[in-house]
C-alpha positions as CSV (number, residue, x, y, z in Angstrom):
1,X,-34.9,47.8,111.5
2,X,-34.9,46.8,115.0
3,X,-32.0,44.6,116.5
4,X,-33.7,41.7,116.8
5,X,-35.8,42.2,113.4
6,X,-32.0,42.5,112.0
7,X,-30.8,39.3,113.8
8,X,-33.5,37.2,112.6
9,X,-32.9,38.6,109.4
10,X,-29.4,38.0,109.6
11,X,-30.2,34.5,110.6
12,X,-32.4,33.7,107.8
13,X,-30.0,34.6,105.1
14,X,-27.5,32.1,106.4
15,X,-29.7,29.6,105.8
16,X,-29.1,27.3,102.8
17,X,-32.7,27.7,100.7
18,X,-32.7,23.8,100.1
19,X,-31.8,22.3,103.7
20,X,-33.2,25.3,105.4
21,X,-30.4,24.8,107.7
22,X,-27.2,26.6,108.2
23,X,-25.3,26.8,105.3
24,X,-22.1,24.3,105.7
25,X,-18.9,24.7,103.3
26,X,-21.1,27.6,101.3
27,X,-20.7,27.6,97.8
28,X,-21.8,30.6,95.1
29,X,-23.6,29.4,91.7
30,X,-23.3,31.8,88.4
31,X,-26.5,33.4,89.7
32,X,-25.1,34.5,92.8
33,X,-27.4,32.6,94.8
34,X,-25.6,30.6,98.1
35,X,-26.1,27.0,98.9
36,X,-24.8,24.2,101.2
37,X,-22.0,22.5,98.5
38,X,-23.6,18.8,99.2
39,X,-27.1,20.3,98.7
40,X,-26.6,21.9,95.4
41,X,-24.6,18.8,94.2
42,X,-26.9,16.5,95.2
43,X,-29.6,18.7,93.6
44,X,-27.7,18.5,90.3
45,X,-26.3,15.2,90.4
46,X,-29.0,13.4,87.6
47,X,-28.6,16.7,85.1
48,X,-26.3,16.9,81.9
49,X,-26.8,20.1,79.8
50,X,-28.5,22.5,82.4
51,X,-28.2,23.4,85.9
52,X,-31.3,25.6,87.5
53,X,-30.9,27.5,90.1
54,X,-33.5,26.5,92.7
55,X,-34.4,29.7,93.8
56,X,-34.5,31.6,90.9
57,X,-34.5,29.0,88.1
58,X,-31.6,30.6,86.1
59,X,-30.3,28.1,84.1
60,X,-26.9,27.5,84.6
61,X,-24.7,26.9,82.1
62,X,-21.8,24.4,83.8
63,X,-20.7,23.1,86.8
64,X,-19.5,25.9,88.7
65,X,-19.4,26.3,92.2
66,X,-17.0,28.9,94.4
67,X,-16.4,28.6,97.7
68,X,-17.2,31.3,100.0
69,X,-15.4,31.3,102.9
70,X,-16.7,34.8,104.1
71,X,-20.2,33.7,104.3
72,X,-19.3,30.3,105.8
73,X,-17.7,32.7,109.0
74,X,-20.7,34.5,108.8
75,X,-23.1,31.4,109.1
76,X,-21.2,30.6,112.1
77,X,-21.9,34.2,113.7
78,X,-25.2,33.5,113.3
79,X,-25.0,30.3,114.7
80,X,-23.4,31.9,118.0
81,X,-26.1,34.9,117.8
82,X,-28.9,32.8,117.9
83,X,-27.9,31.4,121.1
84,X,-27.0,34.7,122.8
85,X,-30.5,36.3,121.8
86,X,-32.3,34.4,124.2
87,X,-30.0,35.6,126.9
88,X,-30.7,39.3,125.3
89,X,-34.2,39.3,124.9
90,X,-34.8,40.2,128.8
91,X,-33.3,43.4,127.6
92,X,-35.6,44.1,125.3
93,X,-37.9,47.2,125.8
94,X,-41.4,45.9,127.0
95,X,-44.1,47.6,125.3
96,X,-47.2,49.4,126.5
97,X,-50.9,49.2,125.7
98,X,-51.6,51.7,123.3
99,X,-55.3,52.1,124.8
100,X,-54.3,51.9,128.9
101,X,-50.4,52.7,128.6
102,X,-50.2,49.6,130.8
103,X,-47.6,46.4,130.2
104,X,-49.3,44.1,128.1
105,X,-49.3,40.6,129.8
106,X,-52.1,39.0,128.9
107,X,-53.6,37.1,125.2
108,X,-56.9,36.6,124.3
109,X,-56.9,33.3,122.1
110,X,-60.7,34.0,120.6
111,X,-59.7,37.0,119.1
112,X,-55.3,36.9,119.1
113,X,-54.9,40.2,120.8
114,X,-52.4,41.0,123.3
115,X,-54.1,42.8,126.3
116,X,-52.9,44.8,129.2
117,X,-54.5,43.8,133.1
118,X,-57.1,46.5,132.1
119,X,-58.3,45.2,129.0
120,X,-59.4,41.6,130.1
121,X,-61.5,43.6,132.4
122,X,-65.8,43.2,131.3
123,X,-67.0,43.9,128.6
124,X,-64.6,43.6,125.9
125,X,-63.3,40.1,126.2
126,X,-66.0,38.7,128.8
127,X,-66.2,34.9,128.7
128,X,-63.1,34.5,126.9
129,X,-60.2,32.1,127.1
130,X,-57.6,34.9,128.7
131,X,-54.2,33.4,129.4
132,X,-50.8,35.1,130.9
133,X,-48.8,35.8,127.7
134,X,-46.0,33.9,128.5
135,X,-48.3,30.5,128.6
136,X,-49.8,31.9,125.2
137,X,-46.6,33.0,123.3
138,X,-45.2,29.2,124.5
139,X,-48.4,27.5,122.7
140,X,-48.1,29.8,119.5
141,X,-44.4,29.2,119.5
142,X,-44.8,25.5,119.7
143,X,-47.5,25.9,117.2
144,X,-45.2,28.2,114.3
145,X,-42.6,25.3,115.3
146,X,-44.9,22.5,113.8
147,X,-45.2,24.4,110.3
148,X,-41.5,24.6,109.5
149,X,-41.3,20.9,109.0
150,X,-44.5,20.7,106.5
151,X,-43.2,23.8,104.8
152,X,-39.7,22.2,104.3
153,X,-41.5,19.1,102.9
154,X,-43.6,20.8,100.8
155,X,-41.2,23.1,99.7
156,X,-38.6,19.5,99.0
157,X,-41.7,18.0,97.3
158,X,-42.5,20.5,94.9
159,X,-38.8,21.1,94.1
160,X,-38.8,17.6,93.3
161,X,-42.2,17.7,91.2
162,X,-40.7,20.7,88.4
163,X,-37.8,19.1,88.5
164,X,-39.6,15.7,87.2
165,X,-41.9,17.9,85.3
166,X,-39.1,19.8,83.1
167,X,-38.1,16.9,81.7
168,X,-41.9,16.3,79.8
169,X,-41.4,18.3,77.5
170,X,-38.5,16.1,75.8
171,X,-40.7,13.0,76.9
172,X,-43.9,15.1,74.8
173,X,-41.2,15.8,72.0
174,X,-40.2,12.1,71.7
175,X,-43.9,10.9,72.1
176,X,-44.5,13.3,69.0
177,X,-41.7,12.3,67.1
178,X,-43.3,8.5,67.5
179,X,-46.6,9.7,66.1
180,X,-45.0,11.8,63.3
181,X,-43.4,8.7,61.6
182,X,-46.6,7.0,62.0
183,X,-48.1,9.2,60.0
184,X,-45.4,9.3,57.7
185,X,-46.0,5.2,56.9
186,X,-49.8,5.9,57.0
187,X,-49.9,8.5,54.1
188,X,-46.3,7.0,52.3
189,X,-48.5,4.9,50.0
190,X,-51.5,7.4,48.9
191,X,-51.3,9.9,46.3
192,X,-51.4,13.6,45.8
193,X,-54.4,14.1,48.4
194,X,-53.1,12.0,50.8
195,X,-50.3,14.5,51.0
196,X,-52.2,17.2,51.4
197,X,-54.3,15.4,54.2
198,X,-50.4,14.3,55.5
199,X,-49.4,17.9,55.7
200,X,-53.0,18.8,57.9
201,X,-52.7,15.9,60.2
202,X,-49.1,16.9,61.0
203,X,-50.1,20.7,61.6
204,X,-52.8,19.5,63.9
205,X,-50.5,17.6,65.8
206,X,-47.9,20.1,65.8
207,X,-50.6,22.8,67.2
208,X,-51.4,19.9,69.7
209,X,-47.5,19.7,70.7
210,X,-47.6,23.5,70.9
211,X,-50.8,23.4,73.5
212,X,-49.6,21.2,75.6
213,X,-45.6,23.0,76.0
214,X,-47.7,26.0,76.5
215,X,-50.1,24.3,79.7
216,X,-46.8,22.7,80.9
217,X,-44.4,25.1,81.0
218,X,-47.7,27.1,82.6
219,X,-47.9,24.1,85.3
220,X,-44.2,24.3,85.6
221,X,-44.4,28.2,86.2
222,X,-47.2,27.7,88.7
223,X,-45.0,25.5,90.7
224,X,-42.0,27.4,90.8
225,X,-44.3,30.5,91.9
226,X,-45.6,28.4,94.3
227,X,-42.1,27.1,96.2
228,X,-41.3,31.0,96.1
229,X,-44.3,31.4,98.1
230,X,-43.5,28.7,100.2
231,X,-40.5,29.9,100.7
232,X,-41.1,33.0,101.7
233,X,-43.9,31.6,104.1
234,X,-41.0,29.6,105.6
235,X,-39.2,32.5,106.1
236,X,-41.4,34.9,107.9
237,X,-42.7,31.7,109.9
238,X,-38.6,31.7,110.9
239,X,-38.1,35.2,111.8
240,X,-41.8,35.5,113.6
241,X,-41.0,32.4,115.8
242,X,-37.9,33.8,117.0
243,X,-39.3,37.3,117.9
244,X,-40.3,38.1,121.7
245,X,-43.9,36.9,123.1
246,X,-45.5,40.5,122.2
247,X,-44.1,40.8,118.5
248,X,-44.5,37.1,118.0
249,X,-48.3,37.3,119.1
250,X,-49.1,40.1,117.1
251,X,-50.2,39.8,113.9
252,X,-50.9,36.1,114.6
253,X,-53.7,35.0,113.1
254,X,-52.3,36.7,109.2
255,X,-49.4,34.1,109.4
256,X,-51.2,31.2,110.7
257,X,-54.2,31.4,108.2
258,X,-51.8,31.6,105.5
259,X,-49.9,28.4,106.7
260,X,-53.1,26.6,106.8
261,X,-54.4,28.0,103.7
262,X,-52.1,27.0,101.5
263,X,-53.7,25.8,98.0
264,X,-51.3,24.4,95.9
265,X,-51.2,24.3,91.9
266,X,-53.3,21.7,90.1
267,X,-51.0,18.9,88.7
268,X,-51.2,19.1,84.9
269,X,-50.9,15.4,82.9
270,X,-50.9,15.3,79.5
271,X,-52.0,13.0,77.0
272,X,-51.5,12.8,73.2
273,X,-54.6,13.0,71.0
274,X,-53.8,10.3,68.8
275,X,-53.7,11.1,64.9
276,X,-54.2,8.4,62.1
277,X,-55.1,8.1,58.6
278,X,-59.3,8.3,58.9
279,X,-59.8,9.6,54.9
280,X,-63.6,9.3,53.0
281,X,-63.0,7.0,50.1
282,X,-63.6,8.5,46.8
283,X,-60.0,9.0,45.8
284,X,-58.7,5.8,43.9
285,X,-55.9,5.2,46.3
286,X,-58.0,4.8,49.5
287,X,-60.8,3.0,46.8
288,X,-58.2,0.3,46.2
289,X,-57.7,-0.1,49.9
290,X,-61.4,-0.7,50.2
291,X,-61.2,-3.1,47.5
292,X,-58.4,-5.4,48.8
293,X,-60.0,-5.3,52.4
294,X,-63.8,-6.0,51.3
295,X,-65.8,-8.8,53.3
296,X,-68.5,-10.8,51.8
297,X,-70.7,-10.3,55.3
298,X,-73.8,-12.6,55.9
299,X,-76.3,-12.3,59.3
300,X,-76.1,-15.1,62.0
301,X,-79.3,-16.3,62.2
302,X,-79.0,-18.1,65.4
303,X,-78.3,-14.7,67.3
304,X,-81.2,-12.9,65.6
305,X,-84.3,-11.2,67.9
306,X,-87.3,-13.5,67.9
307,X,-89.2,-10.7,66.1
308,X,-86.3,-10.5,63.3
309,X,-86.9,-12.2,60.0
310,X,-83.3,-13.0,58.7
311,X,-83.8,-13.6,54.4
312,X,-82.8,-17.0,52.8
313,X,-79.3,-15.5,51.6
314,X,-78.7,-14.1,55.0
315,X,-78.3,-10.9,53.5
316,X,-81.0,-8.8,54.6
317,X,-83.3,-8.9,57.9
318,X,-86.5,-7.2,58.6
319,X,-88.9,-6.8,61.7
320,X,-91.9,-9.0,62.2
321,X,-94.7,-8.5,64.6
322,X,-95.4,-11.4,65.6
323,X,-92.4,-13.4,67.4
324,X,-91.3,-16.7,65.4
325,X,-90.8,-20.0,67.9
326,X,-87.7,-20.7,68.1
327,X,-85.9,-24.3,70.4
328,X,-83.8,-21.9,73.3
329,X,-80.8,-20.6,72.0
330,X,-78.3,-18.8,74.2
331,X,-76.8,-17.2,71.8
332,X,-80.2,-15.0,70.0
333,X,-80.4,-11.5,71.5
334,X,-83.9,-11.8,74.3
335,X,-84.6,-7.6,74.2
336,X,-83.5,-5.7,71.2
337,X,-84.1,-6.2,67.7
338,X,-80.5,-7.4,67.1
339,X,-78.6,-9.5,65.0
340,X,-75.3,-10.2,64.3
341,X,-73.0,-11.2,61.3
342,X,-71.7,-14.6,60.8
343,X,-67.9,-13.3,60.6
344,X,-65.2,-13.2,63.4
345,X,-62.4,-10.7,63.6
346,X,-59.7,-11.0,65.4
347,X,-56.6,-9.6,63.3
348,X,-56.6,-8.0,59.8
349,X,-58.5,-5.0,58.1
350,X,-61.8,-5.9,56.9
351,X,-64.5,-3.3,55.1
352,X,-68.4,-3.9,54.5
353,X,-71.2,-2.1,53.5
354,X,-75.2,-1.5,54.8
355,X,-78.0,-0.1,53.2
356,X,-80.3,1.6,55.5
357,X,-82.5,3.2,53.2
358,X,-85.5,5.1,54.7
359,X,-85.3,3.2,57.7
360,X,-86.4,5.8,60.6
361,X,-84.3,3.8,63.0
362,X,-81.3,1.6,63.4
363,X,-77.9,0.8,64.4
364,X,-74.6,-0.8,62.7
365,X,-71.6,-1.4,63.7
366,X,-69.1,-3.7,65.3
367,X,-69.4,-5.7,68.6
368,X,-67.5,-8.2,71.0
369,X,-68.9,-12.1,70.8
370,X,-69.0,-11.8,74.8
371,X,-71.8,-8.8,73.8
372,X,-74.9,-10.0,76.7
373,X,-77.6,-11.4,74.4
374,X,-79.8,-10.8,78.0
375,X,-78.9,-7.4,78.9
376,X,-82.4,-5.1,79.7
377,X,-79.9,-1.6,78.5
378,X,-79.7,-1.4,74.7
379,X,-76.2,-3.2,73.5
380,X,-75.1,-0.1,72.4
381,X,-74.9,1.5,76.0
382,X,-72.5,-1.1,77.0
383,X,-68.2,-1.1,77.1
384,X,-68.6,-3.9,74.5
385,X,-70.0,-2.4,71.7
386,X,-69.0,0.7,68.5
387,X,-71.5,1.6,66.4
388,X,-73.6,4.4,65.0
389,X,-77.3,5.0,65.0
390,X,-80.3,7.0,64.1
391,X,-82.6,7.2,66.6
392,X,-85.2,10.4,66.9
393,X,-84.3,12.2,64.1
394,X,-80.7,12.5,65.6
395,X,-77.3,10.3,64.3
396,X,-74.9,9.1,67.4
397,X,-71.3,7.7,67.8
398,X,-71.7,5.3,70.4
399,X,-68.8,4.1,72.2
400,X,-67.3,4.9,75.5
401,X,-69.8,7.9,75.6
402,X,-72.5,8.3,73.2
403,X,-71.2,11.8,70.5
404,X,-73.8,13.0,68.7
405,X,-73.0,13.5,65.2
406,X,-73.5,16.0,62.3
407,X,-74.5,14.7,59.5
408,X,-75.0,17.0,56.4
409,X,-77.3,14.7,54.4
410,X,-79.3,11.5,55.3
411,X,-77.2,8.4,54.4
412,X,-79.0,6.0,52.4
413,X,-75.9,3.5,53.0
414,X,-73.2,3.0,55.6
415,X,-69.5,1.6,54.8
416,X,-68.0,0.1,57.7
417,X,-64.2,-0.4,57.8
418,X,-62.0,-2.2,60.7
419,X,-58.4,-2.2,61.2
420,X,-58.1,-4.6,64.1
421,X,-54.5,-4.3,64.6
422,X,-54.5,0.0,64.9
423,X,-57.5,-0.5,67.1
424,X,-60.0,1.5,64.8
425,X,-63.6,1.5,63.2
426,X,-64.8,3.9,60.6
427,X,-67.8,5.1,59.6
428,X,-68.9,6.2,55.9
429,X,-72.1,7.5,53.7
430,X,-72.3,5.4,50.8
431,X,-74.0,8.3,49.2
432,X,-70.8,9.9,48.2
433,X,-68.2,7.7,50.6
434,X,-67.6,11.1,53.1
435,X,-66.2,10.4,56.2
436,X,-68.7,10.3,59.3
437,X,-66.7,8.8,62.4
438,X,-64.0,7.0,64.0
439,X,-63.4,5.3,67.1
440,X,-59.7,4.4,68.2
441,X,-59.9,1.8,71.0
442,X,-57.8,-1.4,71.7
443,X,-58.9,-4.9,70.7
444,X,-57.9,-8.6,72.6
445,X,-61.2,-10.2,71.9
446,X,-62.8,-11.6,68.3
447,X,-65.3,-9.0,67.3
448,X,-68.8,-9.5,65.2
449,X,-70.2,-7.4,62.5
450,X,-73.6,-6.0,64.3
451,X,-76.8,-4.9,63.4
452,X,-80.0,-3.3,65.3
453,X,-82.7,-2.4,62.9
454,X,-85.7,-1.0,65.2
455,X,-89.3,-1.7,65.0
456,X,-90.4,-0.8,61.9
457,X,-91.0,-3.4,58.4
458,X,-88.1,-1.6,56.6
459,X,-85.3,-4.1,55.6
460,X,-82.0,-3.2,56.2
461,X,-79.7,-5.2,54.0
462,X,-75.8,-5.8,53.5
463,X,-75.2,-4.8,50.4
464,X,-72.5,-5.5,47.5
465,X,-69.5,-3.5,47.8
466,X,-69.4,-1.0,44.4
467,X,-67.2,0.7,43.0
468,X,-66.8,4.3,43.3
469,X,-67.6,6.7,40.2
């Protein structure tokens, strides 16, 4: 290695690798890595149990700092060294053109090549920008100057970002442990399958916990890879911008693109799937839930479609061609065959039943009073509306996004049950109670039992709740 290589070498390694400065009052951590004694403090100060190194991320087991006095004297020669290389780097051996054996004392900014008197002559670099060396190494000097500050940043950023990021995983573990017990007072009052369906819904969270330890401590790994990167960036950029105009031009245009190519890691944010008790009905423990939370539901028929035909006992409501004359009522739906129940929710669990029959299209579910009754877009597309329909031959969840469902046989029935307070409507086929789907969503506003029933003469009617045999 060359003296002045050496020097800046020399240089670097009294630098403390979290001030970037010169270390002051060094101290020695149980990795053997050196740091300023404020900085590594100061990086420490919030942490209990474990201490990382934050160059090599050993974890530390306590407190420990020695003083080392040696390297401390040795900063200080470097301190004193860096001043007398400028006086020294007159004496440096000027090199030659390798293609002219001429000084080289020239740059070429298009293509970052140091050039001797003969090589700026025509054709090579004819028409351009050619400028004394000393004028160029001064621009690219100032111009590796103006990276060290973003690097430190960066490099103080990201420290800053695992640091908050290691502590996730406890906030994930506690976030888990939350969900667990509300699982645990879900299932407490079921029987024997309920604890079988307990022990599934923990093991799904649990490989859920699992996924998401495994993408953070990934993201946390990516970051930490990506400071070491930094770092050594920020070194090079330190020794190259302290080297002579020749060897700080050459090569140029390799360091530069890497300091303004720098692509950091994607920020990972995780968010807990949340798990609930969503079981099918035909166990006598979830049966007598069902019973306890029926609703006698009638149809509204003040909101009904012009072209809907609501029965005497409000039970049942069935497509007409030919529009009945109503007085104007604000409150009926003006576009889509839809009607709604006369029943507001707005606490409680509550559980009803449709019959669909052979009905080739329509749509049930559960809806806010401020649902438009003059929207042109079907209700069922809007933010104020959960329900399932059959439309084309195809069964859909629609919510937040429309889910299209898979439905192993054609449900003559549909049992609807809403638990206001855990923000959730289920779906179920009355032909043998299974479980079709659930949307989990938050509730502030009364909601309506809702009905489309399509174009066709088929009634669709809420039926009696029975009981399961």
């Amino acid at each position: 290695m060359e003296v002045t290589a050496a020097l800046a070498g020399l240089q670097a390694e009294a630098n403390c690798p979290i001030c970037l400065d010169y270390l002051r009052d060094p101290v020695t951590i149980e990795c053997g890595h050196n740091f300023c004694r404020s900085c590594i403090q100061q990086s420490w100060e919030d942490r209990q149990d474990s201490f990382p190194c934050p160059v090599c991320r050993h974890p530390c087991q306590e407190w420990q700092l020695r003083s080392n006095t040696q390297l401390g004297n040795i900063a200080e020669i470097a301190k004193l060294l860096h001043i007398t290389r400028r006086k020294r780097k007159r004496e440096e051996q000027t090199r030659l053109c390798e293609k002219h054996n001429q000084i080289l004392t020239h740059f070429c900014e298009e293509d970052l090549e140091v050039l001797c008197p003969l090589c700026t002559q025509p054709p090579d670099h004819k028409d351009h920008h050619v400028r004394s060396i000393e004028e160029a190494a001064s621009h690219h000097r100032k111009r590796l100057m103006s990276y060290i500050e973003p690097l430190k940043k960066q490099v103080a950023y990201f420290q800053k970002l695992v640091t908050t990021k290691e502590r996730e995983p406890l906030e994930l573990r506690e976030k888990v442990e939350r969900q667990r017990k509300k699982i645990f007072s879900e299932f407490e009052h079921l029987n024997e399958f309920l604890d079988r369906e307990h022990e599934a819904a923990v093991s799904r969270l649990a490989h859920e916990e699992k996924h998401i330890r495994q993408k953070l401590n990934a993201n946390i790994t990516a970051f930490s890879e990506y400071i070491s990167t930094l770092n050594d960036l920020l070194k090079e950029v330190a020794e190259k911008s302290v080297l002579s105009e020749v060897k700080l031009l050459t090569d140029i245009k390799s360091i530069q693109d890497r300091c303004e190519s720098l692509n950091p890691p994607v920020l990972y944010s995780f968010q807990l799937r949340k798990e609930g008790c969503s079981l099918p009905p035909q166990y006598s423990a979830l049966q007598k839930v069902i019973q306890k939370f029926k609703e006698d539901v009638t149809l509204d028929p003040e909101t009904a479609h012009p072209n809907l035909f609501v029965s005497e006992d409000k039970k049942s409501v069935t497509f007409v061609k030919k529009a009945q004359r109503f007085l104007p009522n604000p409150k009926k739906f003006k576009f889509y065959p839809v009607v709604l129940g006369s029943e507001s929710f707005s606490s409680g669990r509550h559980y009803w039943e449709v019959e669909v029959g052979e009905k080739p299209e329509w749509s049930v579910g559960v809806c806010k009073d401020s649902l438009s009754r003059k929207a042109k877009r079907p209700p069922t597309t809007q933010t104020r509306c959960w329900a399932i329909q059959l439309r084309d031959g195809d069964y859909v969840a629609q919510g937040t996004s429309p889910v299209t469902l898979v439905v192993k046989e054609k449900p003559r029935g549909i049992g609807i049950y809403l638990d206001y307070e855990l923000g959730e409507i289920s779906f179920y086929s009355l032909n043998d109670r299974s479980h079709i789907h659930s949307f989990i969503d938050r509730f502030s506003e009364i909601l309506k039992p809702y009905f489309c029933i399509g174009h066709d003469s088929q009634p669709l009617t809420i039926c009696a709740i029975r009981d399961f045999e």
